[in-house]
C-alpha positions in Angstrom: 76.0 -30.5 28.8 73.0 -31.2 26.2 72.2 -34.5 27.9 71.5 -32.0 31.6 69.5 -29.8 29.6 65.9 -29.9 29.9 63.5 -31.3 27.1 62.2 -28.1 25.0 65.7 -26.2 25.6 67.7 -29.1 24.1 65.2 -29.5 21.2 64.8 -26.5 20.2 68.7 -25.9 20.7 69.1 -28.9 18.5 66.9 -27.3 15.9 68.4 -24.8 14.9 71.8 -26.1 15.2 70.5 -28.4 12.4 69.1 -25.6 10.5 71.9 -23.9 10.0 74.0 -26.5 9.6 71.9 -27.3 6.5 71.7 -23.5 5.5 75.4 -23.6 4.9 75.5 -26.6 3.1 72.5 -25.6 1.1 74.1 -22.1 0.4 77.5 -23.9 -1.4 75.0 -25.4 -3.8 73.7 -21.8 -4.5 70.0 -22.7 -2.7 69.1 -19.6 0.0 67.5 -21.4 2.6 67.6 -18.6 4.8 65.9 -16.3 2.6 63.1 -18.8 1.7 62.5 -19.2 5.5 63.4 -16.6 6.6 60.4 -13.5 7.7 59.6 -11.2 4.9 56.8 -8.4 6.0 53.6 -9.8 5.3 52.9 -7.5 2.2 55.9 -8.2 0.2 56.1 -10.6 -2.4 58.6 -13.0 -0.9 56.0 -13.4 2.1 54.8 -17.3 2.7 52.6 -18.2 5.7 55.3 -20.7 7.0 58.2 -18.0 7.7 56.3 -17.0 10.5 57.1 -19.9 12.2 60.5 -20.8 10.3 62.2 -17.5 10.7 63.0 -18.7 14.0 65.4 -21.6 13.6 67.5 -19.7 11.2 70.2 -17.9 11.6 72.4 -15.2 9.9 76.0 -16.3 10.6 78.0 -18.4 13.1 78.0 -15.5 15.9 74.2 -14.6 15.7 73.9 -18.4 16.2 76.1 -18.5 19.0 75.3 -15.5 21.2 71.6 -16.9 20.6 72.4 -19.8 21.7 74.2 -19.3 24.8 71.7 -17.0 26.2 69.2 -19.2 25.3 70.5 -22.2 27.2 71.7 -20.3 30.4 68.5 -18.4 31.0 65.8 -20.7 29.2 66.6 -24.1 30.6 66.7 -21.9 33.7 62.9 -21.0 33.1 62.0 -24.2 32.0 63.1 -26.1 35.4 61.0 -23.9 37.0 57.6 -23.6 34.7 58.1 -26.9 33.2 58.2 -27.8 29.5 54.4 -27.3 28.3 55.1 -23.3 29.5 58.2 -22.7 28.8 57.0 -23.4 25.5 53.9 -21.5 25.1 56.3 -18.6 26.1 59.2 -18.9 23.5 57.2 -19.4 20.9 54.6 -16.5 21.9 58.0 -14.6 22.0 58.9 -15.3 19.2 55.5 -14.3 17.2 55.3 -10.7 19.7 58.7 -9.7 17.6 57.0 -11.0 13.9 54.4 -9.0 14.6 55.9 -5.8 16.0 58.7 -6.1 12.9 56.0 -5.9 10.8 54.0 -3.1 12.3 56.6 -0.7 10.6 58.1 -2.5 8.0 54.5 -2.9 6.1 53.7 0.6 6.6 57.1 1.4 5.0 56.1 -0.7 1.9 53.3 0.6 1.3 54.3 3.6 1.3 56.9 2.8 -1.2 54.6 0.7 -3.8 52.4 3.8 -3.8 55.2 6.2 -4.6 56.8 3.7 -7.2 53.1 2.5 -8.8 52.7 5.3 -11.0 56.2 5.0 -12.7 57.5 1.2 -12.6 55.0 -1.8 -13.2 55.4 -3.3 -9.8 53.7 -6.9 -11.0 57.1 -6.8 -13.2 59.5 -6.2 -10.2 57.4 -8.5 -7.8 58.0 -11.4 -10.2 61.9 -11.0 -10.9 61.9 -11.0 -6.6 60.1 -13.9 -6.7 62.2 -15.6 -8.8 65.7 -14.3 -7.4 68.4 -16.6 -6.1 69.8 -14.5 -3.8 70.8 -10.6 -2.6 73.8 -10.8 -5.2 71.0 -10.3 -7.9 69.6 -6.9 -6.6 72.0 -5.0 -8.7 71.0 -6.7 -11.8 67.5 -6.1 -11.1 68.7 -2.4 -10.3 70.0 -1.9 -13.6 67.1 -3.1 -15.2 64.8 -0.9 -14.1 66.7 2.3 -14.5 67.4 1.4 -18.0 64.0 2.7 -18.6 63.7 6.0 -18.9 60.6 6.4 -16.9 61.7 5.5 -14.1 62.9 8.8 -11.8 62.7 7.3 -8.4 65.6 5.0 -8.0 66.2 5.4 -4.4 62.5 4.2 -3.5 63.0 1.5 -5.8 66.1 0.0 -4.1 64.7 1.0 -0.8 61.6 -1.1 -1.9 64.1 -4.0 -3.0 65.5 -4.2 0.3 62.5 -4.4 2.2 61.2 -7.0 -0.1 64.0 -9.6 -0.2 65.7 -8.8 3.4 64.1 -11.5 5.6 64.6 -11.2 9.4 66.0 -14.4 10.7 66.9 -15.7 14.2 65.9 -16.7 17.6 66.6 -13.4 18.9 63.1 -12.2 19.2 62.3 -15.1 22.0 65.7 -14.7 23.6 64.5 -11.1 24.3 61.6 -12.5 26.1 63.2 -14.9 28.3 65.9 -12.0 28.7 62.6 -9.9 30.3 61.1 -12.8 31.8 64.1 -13.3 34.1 65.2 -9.9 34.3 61.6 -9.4 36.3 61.7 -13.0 38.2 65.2 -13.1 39.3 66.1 -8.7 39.3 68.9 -9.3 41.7 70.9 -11.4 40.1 74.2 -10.6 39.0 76.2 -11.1 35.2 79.7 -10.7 34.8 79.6 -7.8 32.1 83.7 -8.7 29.9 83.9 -11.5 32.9 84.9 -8.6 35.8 82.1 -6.0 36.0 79.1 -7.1 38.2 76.0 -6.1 37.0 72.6 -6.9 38.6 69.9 -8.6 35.6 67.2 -6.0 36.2 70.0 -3.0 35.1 71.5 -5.0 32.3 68.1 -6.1 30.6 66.8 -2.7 31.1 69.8 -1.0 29.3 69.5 -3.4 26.7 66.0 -2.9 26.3 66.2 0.9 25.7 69.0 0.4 23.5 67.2 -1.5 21.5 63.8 0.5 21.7 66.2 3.6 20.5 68.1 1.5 17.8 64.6 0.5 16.0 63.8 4.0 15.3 67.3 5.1 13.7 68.1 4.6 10.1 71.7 3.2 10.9 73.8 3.4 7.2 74.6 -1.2 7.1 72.6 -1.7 10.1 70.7 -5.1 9.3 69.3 -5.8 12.8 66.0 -6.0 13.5 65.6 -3.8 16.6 61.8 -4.0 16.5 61.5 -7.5 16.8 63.8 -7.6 20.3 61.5 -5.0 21.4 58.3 -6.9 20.3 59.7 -10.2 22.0 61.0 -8.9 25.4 57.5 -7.0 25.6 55.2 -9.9 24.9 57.8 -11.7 27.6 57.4 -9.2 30.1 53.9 -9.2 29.6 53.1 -13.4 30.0 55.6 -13.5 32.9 53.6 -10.3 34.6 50.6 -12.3 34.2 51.6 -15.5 35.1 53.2 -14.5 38.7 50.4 -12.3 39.4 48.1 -15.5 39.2 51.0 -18.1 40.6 51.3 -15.7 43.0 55.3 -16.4 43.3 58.1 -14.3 43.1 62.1 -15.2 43.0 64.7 -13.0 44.4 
């Protein structure tokens, strides 16, 4: 099947099969790949120019990997027989940075919010440095601790609330799979997914449902919900937006 698929789709498939592949065997030798290149919000201080681009290829687990995946090879190397590899690459990756850059719309507002609440109590230089130094998530507690052993510090749910949005990266290829989800949705409305293999439901309904699910999730503060809603909104947008373009000058449409 990877030998009929066409050039970008099978490389980038590739990609990020290897990249998590290595991510596990990186993370039984205690070394966080995914929260090294994985996207922190611009303003915190595990930030590094490269995750933009690297947050990507990696992936949380083996399902976040897979479901990616399989959308990504059914729908994309759809896309790419028809605008050819030099687009179809343009457009994943402008998909891609369209949810980086809506994730971070909020997120950086959020932490700056926080390091102006927390300034005036905890020396944030401190904190910024034990981040930048952590291992992994299993440290946050320690760090936790630390801080609240001093007794001036009063606001301890902004300060884990500021740990969280400082060492949670966003990760995955989910962000451009929401824009060829749009893309196709818009070039192809009519055709028809098998929703649990029995229910037939045309692609212009099920990406639009999605779409506002999505759009609602990202402004709900779900208790242990880690996905980042935002960036499927930013990425089906910026889809939506280059394929809207691109037929009105091709002047083609697909039924």
């Amino acid at each position: 099947m990877i030998n009929n698929l066409p050039q970008v789709t099978k490389n980038i498939l590739i990609l990020n099969i290897v990249m998590f592949v290595v991510t596990l065997i990186l993370e039984n030798q205690g070394i966080d790949l995914g929260g090294q290149l994985g996207a922190h919000y611009i303003n915190s201080a595990l930030f590094q120019p490269y995750q933009i681009i690297t947050h990507f290829f990696m992936h949380a687990d083996f399902f976040h990997i897979l479901f990616n995946m399989y959308a990504f090879i059914i729908l994309g190397a759809h896309l790419e027989r028809i605008w050819g590899p030099q687009r179809f690459f343009i457009f994943y990756v402008a998909c891609a940075l369209g949810a980086f850059g809506l994730y971070n719309i909020i997120g950086v507002y959020q932490l700056a919010e926080l390091k102006s609440q927390l300034s005036q109590e905890i020396p944030l230089s401190r904190l910024d440095i034990m981040l930048q130094n952590m291992s992994g998530r299993d440290q946050l507690l320690d760090i936790y601790n630390s801080f609240l052993s001093d007794n001036s510090i009063n606001s301890s749910t902004s300060l884990i609330e500021y740990v969280n949005l400082t060492t949670t990266p966003m990760v995955g290829a989910s962000g451009a799979i929401f824009g060829i989800m749009a893309a196709f949705a818009i070039l192809f409305p009519n055709t028809e997914f098998l929703i649990y293999f029995t229910i037939p439901v045309k692609a212009k309904y099920l990406v639009a449902a999605y779409f506002a699910y999505e759009l609602y999730a990202s402004f709900q503060n779900s208790a242990g919900d880690n996905v980042a809603h935002l960036a499927h909104v930013g990425g089906a947008i910026v889809g939506a937006v280059l394929v809207l373009i691109w037929r009105k000058k091709d002047r083609t449409n697909f039924w």
